[in-house]
Backbone as a chain_set.jsonl record, in Angstrom:
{"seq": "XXXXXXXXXXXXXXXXXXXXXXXXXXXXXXXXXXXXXXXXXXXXXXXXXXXXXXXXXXXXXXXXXXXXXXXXXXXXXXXXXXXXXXXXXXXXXXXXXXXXXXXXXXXXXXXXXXXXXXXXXXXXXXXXXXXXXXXXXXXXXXXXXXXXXXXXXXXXXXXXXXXXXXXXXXXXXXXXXXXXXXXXXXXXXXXXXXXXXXXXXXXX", "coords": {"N": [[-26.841, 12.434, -11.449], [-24.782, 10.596, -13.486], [-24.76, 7.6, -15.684], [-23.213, 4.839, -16.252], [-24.403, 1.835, -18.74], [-22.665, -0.896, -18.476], [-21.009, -0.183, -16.387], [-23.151, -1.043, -14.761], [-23.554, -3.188, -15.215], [-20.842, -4.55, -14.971], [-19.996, -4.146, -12.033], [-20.859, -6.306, -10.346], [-19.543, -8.661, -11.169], [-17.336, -8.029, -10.768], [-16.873, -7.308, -7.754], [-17.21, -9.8, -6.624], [-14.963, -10.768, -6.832], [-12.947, -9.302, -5.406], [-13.834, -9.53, -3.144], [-12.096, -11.342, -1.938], [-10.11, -10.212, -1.441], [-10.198, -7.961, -0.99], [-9.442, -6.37, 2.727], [-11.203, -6.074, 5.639], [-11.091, -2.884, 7.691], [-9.403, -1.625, 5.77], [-7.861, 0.831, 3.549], [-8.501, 1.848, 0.746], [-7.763, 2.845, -2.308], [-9.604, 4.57, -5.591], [-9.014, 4.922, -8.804], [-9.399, 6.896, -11.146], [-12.474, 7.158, -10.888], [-14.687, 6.543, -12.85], [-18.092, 7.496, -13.516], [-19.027, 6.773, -10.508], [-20.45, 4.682, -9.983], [-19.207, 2.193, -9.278], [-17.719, 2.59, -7.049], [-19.667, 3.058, -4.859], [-21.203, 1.004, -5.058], [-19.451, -1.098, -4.687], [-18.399, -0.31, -1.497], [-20.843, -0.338, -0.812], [-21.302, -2.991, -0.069], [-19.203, -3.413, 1.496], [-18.718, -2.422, 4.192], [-16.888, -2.093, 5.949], [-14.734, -1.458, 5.232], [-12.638, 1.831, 4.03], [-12.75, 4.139, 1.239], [-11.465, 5.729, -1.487], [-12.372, 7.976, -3.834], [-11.643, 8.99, -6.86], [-11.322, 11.273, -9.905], [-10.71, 12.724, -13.103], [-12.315, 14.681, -14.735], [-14.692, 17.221, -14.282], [-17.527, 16.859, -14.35], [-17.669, 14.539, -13.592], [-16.698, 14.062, -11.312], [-19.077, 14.922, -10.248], [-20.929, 13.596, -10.414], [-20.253, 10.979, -8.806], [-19.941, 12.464, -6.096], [-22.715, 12.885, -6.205], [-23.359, 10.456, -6.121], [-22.745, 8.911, -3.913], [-24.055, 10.605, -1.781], [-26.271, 9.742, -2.495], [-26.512, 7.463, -1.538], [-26.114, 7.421, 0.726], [-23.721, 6.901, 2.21], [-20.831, 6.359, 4.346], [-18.74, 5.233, 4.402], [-16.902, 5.946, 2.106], [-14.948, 8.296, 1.442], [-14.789, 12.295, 0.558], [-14.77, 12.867, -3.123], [-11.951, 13.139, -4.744], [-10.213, 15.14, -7.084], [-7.669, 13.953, -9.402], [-5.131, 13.606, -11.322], [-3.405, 11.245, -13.695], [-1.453, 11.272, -14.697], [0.577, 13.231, -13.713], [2.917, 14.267, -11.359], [3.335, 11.505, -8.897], [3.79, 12.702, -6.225], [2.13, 15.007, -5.978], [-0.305, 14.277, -5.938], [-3.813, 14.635, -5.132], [-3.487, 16.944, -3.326], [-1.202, 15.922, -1.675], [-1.898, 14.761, 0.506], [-2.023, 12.293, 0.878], [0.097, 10.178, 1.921], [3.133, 8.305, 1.233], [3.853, 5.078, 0.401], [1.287, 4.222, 1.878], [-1.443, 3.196, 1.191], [-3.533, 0.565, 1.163], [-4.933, -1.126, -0.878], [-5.403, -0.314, -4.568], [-7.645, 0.514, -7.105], [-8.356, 0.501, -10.391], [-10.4, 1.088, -13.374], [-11.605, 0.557, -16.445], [-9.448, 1.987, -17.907], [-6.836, 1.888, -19.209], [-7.281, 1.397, -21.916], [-9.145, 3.44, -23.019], [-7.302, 5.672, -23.107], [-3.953, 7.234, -23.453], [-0.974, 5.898, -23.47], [0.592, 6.738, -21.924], [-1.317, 7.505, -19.47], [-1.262, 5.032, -18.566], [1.254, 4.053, -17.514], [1.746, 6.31, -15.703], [0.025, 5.339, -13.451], [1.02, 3.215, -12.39], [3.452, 4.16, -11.875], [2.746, 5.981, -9.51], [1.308, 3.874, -8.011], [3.723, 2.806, -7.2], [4.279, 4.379, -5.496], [2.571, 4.785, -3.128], [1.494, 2.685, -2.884], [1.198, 0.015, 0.161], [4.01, -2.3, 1.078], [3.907, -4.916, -0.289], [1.197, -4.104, -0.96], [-2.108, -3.996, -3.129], [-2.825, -3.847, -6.211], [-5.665, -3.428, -8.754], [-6.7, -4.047, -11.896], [-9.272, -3.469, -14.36], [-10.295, -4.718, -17.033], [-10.501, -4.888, -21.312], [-8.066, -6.786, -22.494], [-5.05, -7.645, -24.669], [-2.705, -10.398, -25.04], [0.253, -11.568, -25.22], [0.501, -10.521, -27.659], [-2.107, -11.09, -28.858], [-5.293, -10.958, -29.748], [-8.368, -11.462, -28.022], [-12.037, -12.365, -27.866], [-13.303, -11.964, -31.406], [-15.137, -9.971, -31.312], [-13.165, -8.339, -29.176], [-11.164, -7.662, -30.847], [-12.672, -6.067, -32.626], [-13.026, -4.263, -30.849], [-11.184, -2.94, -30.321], [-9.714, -2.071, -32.906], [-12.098, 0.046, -33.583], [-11.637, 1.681, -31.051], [-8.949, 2.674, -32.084], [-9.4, 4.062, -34.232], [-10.846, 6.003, -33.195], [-8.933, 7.383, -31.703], [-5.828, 7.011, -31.993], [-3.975, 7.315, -30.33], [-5.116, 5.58, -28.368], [-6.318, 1.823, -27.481], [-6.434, -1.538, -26.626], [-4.363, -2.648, -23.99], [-1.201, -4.702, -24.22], [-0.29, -7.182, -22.338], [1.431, -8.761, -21.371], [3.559, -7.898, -23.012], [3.755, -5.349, -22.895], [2.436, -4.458, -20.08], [3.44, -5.834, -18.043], [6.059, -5.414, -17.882], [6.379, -2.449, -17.389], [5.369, -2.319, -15.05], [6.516, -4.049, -13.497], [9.209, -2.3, -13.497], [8.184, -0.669, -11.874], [8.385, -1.63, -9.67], [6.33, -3.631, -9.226], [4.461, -7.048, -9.352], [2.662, -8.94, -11.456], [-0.017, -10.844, -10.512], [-2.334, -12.761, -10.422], [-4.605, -13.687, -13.33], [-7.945, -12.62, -13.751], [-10.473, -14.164, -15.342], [-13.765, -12.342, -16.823], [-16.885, -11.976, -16.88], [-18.253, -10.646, -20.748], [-15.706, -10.564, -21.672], [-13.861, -9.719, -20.694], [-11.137, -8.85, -18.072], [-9.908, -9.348, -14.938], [-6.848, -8.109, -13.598], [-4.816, -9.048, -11.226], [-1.747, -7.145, -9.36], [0.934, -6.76, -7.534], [2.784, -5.214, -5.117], [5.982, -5.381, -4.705]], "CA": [[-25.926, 11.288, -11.462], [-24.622, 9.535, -14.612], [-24.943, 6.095, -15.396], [-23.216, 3.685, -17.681], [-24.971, 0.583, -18.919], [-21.99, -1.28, -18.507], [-20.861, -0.406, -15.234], [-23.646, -1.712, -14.166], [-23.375, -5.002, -15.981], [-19.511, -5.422, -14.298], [-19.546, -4.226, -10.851], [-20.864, -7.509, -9.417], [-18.546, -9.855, -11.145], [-15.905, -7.175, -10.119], [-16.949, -7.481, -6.277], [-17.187, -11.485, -6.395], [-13.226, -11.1, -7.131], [-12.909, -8.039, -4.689], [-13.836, -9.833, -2.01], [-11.263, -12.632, -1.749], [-8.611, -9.761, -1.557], [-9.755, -6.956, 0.495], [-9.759, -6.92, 4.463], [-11.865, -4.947, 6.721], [-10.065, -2.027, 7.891], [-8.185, -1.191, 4.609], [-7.815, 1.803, 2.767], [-9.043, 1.547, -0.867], [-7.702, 4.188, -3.55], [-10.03, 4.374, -6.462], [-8.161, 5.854, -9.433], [-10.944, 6.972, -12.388], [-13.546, 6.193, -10.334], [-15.869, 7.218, -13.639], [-19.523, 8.097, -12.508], [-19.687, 6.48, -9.086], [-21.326, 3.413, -9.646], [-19.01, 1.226, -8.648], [-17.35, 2.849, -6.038], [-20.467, 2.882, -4.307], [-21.604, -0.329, -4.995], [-18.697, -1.936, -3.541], [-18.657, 0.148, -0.238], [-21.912, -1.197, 0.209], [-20.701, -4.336, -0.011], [-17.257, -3.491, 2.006], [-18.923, -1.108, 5.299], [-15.931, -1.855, 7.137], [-13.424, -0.469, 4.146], [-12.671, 3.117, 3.556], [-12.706, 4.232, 0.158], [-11.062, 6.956, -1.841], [-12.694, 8.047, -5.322], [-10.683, 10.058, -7.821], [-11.385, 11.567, -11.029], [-9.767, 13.959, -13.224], [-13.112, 15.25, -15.192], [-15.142, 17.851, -12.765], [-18.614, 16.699, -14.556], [-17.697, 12.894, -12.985], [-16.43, 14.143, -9.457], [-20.132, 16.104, -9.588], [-21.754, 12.464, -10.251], [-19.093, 10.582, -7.56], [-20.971, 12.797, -5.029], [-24.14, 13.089, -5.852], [-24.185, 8.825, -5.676], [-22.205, 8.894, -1.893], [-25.304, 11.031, -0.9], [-28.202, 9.236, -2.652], [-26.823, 5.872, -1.175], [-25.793, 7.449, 2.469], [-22.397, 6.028, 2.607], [-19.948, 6.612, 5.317], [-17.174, 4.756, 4.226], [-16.467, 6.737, 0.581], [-14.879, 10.036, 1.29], [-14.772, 13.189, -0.542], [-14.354, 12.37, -4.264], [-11.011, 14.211, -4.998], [-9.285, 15.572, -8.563], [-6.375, 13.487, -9.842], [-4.668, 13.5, -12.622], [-2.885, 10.01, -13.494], [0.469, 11.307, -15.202], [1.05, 14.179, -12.989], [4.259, 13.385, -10.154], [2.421, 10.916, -8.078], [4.018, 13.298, -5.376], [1.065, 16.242, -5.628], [-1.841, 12.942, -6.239], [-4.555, 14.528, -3.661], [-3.074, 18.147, -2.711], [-0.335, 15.937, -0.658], [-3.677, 14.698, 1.226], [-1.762, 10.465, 0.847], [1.807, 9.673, 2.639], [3.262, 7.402, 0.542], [3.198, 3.749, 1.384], [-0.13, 3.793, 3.262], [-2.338, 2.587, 0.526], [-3.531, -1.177, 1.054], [-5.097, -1.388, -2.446], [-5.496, 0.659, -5.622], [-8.593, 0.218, -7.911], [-8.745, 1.099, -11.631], [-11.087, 0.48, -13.657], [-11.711, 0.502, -17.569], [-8.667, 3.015, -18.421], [-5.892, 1.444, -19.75], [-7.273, 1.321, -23.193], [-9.258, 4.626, -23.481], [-6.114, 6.724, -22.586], [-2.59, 7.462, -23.736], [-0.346, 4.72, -22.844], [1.698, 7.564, -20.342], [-1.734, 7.373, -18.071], [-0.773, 3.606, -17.889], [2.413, 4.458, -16.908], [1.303, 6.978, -14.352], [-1.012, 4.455, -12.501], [2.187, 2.455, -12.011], [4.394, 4.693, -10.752], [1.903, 6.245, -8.983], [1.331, 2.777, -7.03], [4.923, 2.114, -6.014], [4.736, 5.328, -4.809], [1.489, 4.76, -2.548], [0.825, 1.066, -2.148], [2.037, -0.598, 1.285], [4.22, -3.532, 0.685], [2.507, -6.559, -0.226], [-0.326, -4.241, -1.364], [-2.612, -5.37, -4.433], [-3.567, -2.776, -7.286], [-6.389, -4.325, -9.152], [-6.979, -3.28, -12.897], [-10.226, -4.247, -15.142], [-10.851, -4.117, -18.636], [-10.241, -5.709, -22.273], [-6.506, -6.971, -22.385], [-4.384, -8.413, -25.253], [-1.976, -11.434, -24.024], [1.374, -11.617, -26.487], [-0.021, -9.904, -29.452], [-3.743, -12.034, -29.456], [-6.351, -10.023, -28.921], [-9.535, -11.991, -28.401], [-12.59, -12.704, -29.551], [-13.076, -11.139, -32.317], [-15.433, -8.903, -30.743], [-12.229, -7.309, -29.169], [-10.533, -6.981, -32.377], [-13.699, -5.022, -33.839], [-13.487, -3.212, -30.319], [-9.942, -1.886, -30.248], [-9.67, -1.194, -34.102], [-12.737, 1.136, -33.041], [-11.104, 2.463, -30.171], [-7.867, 3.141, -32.792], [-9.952, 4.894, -34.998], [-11.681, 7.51, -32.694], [-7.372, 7.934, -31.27], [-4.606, 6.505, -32.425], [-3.265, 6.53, -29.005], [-6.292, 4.404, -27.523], [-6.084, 0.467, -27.505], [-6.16, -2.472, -25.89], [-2.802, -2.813, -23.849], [-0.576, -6.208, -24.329], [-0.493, -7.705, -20.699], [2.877, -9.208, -21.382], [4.646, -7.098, -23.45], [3.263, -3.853, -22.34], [2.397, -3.992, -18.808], [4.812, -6.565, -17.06], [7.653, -4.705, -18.166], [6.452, -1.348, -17.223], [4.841, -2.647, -13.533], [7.978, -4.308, -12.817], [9.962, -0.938, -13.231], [7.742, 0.061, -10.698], [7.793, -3.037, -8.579], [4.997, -4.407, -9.966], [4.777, -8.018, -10.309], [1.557, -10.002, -11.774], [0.09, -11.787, -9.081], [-3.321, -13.066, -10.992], [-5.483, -12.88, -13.961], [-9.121, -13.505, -13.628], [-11.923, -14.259, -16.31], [-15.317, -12.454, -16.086], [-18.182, -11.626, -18.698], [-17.777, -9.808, -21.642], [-14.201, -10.939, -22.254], [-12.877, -8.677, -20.169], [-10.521, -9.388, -17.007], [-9.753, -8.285, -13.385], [-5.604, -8.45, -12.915], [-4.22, -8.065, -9.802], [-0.454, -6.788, -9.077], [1.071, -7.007, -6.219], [3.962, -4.499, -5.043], [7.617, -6.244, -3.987]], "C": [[-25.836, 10.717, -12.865], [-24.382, 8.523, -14.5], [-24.543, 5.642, -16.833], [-23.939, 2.598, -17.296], [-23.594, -0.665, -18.072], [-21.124, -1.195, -17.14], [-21.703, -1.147, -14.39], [-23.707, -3.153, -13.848], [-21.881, -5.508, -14.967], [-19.578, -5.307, -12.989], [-20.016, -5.433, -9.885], [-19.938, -8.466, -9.859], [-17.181, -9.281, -10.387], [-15.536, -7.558, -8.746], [-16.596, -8.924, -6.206], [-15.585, -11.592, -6.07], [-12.564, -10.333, -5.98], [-12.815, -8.561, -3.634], [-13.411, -10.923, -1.357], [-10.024, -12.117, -1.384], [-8.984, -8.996, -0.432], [-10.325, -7.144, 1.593], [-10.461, -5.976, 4.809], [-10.659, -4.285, 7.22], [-9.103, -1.611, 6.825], [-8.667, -0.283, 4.152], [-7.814, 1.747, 1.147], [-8.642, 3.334, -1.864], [-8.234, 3.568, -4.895], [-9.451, 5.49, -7.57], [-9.532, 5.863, -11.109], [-11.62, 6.483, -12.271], [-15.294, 6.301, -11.502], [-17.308, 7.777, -13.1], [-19.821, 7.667, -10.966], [-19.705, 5.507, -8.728], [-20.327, 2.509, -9.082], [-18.608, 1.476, -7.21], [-18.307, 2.628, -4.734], [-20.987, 1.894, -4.106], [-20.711, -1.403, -4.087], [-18.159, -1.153, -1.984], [-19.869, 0.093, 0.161], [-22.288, -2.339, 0.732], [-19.816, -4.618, 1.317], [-17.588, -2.671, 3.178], [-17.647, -1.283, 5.815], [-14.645, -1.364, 5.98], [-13.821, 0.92, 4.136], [-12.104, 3.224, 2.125], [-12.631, 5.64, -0.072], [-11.402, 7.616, -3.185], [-11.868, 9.233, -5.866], [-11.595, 10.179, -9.077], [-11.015, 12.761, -11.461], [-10.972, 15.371, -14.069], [-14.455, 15.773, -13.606], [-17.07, 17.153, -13.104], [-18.845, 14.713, -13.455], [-17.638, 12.993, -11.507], [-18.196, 14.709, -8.877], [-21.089, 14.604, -9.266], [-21.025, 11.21, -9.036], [-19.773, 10.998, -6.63], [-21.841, 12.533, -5.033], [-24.525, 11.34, -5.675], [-23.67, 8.37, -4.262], [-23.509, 9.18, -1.656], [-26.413, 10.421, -1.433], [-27.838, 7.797, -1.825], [-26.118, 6.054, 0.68], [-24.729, 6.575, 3.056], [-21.379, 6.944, 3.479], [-18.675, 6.343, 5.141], [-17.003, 5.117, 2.905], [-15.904, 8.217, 1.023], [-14.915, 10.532, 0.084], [-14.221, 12.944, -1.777], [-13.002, 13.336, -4.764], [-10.341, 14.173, -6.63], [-8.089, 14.52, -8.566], [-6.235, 13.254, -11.124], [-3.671, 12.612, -12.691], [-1.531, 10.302, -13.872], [0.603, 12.104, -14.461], [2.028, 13.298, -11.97], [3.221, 13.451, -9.083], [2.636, 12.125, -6.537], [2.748, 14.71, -4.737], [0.028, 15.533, -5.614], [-2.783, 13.615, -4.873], [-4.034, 16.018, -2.965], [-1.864, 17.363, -1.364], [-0.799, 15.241, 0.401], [-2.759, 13.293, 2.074], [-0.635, 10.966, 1.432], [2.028, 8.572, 2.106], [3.719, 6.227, 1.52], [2.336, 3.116, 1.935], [-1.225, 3.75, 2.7], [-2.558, 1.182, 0.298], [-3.882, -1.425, -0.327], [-5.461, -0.057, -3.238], [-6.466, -0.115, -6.675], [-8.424, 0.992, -9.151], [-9.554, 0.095, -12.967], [-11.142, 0.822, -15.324], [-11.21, 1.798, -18.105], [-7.96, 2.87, -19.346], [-6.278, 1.089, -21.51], [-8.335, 2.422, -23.86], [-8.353, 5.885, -23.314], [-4.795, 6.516, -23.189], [-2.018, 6.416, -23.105], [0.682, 5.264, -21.441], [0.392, 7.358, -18.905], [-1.679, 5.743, -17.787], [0.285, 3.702, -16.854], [2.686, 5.415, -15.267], [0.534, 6.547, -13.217], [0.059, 3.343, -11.967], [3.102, 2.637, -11.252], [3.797, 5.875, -9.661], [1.367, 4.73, -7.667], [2.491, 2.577, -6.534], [5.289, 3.169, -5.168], [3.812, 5.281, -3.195], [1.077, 3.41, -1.83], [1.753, 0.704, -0.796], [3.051, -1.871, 0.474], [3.6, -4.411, 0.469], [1.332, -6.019, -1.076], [-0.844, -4.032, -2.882], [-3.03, -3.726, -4.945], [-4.266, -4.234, -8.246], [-6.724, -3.529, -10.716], [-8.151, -3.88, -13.764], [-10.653, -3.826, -16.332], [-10.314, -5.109, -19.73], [-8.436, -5.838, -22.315], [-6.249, -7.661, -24.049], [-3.165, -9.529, -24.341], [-0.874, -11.947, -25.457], [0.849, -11.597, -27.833], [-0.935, -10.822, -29.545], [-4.196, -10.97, -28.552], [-7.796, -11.018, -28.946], [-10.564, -12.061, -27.555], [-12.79, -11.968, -30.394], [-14.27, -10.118, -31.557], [-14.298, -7.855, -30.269], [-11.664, -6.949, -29.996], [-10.872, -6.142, -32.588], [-13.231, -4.141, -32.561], [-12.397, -2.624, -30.516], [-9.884, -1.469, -31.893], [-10.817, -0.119, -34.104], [-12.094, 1.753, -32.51], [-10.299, 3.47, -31.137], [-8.159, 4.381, -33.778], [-10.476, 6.218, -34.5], [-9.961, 7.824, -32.459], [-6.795, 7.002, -31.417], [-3.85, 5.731, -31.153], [-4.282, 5.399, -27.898], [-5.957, 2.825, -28.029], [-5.955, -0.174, -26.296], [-4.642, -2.66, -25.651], [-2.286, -4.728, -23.951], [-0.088, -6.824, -22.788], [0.97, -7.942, -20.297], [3.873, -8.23, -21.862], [4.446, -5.344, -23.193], [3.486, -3.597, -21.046], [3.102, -4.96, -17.901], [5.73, -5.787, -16.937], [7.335, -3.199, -17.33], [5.911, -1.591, -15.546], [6.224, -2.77, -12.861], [9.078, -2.868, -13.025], [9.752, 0.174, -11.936], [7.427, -1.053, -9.637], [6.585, -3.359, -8.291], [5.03, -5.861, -9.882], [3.256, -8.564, -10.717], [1.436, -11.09, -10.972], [-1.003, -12.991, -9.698], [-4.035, -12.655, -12.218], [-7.268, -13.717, -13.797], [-9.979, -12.764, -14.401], [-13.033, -13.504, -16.047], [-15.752, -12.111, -17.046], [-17.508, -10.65, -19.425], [-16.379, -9.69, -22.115], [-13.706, -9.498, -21.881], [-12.22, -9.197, -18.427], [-10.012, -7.975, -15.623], [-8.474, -9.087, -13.308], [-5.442, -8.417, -11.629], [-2.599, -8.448, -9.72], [-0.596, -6.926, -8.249], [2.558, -6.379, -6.166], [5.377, -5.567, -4.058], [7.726, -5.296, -3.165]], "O": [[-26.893, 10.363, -13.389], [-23.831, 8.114, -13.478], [-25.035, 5.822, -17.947], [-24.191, 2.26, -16.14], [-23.915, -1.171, -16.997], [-20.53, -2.226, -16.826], [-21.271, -1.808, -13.446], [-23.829, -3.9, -12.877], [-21.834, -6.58, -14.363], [-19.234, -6.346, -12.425], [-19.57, -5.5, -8.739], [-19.449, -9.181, -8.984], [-16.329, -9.851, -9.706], [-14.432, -7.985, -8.407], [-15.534, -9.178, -5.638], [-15.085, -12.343, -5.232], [-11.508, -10.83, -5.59], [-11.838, -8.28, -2.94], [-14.018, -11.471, -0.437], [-9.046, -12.8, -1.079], [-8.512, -9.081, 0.702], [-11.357, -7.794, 1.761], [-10.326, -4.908, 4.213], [-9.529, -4.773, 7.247], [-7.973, -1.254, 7.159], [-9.897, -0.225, 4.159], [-6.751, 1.55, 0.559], [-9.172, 4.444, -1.917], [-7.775, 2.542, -5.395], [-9.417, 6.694, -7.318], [-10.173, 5.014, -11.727], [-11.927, 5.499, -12.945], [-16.47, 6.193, -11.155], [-17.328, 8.563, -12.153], [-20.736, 8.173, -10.317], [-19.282, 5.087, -7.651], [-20.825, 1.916, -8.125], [-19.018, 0.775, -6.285], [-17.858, 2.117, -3.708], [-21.353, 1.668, -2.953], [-21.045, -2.189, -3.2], [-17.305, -1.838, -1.421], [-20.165, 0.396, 1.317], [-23.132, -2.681, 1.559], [-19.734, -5.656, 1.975], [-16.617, -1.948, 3.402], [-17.255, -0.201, 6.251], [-13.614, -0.868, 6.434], [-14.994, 1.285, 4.206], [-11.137, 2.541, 1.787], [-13.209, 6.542, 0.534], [-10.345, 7.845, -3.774], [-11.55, 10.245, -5.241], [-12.486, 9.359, -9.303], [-10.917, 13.749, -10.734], [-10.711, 16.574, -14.07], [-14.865, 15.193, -12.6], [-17.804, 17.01, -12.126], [-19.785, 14.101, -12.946], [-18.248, 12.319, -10.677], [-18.558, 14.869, -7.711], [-21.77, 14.437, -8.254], [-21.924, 10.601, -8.457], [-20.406, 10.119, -6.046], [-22.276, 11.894, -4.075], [-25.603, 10.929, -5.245], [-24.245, 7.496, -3.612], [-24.253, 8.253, -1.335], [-27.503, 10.545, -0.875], [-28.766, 7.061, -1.489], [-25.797, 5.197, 1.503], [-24.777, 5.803, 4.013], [-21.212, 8.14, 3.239], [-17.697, 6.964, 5.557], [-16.923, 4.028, 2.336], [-16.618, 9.205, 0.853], [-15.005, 9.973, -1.009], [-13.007, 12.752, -1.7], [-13.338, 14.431, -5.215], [-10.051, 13.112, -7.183], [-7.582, 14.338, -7.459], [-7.063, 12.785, -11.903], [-2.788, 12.841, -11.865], [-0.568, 9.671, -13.436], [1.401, 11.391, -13.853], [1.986, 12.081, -11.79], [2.577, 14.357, -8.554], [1.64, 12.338, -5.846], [2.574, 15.166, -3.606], [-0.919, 16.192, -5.183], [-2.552, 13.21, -3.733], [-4.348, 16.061, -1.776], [-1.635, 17.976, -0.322], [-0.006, 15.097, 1.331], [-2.705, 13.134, 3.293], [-0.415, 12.177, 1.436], [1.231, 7.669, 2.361], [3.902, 6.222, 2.737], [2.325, 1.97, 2.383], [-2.194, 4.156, 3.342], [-1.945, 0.574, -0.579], [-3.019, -1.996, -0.994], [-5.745, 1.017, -2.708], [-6.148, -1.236, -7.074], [-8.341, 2.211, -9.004], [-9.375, -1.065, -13.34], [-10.358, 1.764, -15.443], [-11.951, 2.632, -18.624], [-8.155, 3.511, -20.378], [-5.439, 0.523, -22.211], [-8.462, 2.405, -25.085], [-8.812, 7.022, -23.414], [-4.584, 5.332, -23.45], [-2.6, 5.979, -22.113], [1.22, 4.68, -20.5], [0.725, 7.149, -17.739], [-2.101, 5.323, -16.71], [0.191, 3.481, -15.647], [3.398, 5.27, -14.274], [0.383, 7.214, -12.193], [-0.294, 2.631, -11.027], [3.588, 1.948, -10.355], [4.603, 6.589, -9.065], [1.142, 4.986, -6.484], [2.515, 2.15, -5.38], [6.205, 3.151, -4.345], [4.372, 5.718, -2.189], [0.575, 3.15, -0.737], [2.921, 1.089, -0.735], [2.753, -2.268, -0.653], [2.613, -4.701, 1.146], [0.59, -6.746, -1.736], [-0.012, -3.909, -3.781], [-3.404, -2.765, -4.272], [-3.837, -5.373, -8.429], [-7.01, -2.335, -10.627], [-7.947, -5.084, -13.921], [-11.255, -2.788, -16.608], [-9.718, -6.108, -19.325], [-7.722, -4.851, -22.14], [-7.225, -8.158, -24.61], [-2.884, -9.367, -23.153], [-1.254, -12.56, -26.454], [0.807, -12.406, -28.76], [-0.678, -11.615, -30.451], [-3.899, -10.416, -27.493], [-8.238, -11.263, -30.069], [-10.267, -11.851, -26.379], [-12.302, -10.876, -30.1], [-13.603, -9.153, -31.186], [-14.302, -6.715, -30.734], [-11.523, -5.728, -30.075], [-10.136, -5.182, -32.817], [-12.927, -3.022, -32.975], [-12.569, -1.506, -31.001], [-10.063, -0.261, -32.046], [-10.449, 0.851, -34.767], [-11.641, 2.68, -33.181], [-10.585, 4.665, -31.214], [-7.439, 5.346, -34.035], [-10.548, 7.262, -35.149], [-9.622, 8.72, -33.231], [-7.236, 5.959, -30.935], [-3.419, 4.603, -30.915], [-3.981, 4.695, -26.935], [-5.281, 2.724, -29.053], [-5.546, 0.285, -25.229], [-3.802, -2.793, -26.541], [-3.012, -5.704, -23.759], [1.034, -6.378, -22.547], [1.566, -7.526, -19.304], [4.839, -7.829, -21.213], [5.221, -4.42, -23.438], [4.357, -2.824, -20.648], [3.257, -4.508, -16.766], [6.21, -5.48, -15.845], [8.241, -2.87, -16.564], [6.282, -0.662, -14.829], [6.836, -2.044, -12.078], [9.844, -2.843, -12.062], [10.372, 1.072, -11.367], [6.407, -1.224, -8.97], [5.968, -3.335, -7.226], [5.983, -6.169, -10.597], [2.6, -8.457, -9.681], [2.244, -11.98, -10.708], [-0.643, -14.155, -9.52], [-4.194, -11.446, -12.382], [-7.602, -14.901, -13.754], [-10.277, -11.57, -14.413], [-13.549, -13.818, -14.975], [-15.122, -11.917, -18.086], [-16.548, -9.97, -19.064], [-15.99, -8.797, -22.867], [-13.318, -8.537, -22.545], [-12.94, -9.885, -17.703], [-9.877, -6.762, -15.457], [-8.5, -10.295, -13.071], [-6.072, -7.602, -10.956], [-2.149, -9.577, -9.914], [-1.675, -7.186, -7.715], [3.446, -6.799, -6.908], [5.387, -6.205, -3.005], [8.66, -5.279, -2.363]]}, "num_chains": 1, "name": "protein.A"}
């Protein structure tokens, strides 16, 4: 199993927020569910949710399992391959029927990735989410060209430096515009440690 530091550190403020939104009986798609940890953590939280883990690296889907079976969870199925820009239409071997996803989880992507797997997690939700239902995204944001504190500064001019195409996305001028194309709208943003935030969308 692999383990970030840092997953560890967020997935409880994550849940605190988590659990004001989702219902018992819902269907949870986790989209780069990275090593596990959270996924697991909050289906031990959530027994009465079913949960769907994704990832597109096979070394992560190997750690995805191996933490289902060390923590004897029932409600996580099989961790399946996805790839975030691909046509949401093949997401899962076909597995989903679009519409019949209550929420969509992603978690600290949107600024180690190409700005197209933004894009693909978008239209990828209006393809999947029920009406009404909530995609939740978490990680460092900009908010009309401010990036802050300066800790994020130092972190995304890092990021920029290992790839060009990596960065912190602009909340407003980035991802409104491109949600709403996909009937998206910004429903919430909420605060938690490390100056980093948990959005939540909400499909029209």
């Amino acid at each position: 199993m692999l383990k970030y530091a840092a997953a560890d550190r967020n997935k409880q403020p994550i849940l605190k927020e988590l659990l004001n939104y989702i219902k018992d009986g819902s269907f949870v798609l986790e989209i780069a569910s990275g090593t596990g940890q959270h996924v697991v953590y909050f289906a031990s939280n959530m027994p009465k949710v079913i949960f769907q883990p994704t990832e597109c690296e096979e070394n992560l889907l190997k750690s995805i399992k191996s933490y289902i079976e060390h923590n004897n969870l029932t409600n996580v199925q099989e961790p399946l391959f996805l790839d975030v820009v691909s046509d949401p239409r093949v997401w899962l071997e076909g597995k989903l029927k679009p519409n019949s996803v209550d929420y969509i989880i992603n978690s600290n992507m949107f600024h180690i990735a190409p700005f197209q797997c933004t894009e693909g997690l978008f239209r990828g939700c209006e393809t999947y989410l029920k009406k009404d239902g909530l995609l939740f995204t978490y990680g460092p944001y900009a908010y009309d060209g401010v990036i802050s504190p300066q800790s994020n500064v130092n972190f995304n001019e890092s990021l920029k430096r290992s790839n060009p195409l990596w960065g912190l996305r602009d909340v407003y001028r980035q991802l409104v515009p491109i949600a709403s194309k996909h009937h998206l709208q910004l429903l919430t943003v909420h605060k938690l440690p490390a100056n980093n935030d948990l959005i939540v969308w909400k499909k029209n």
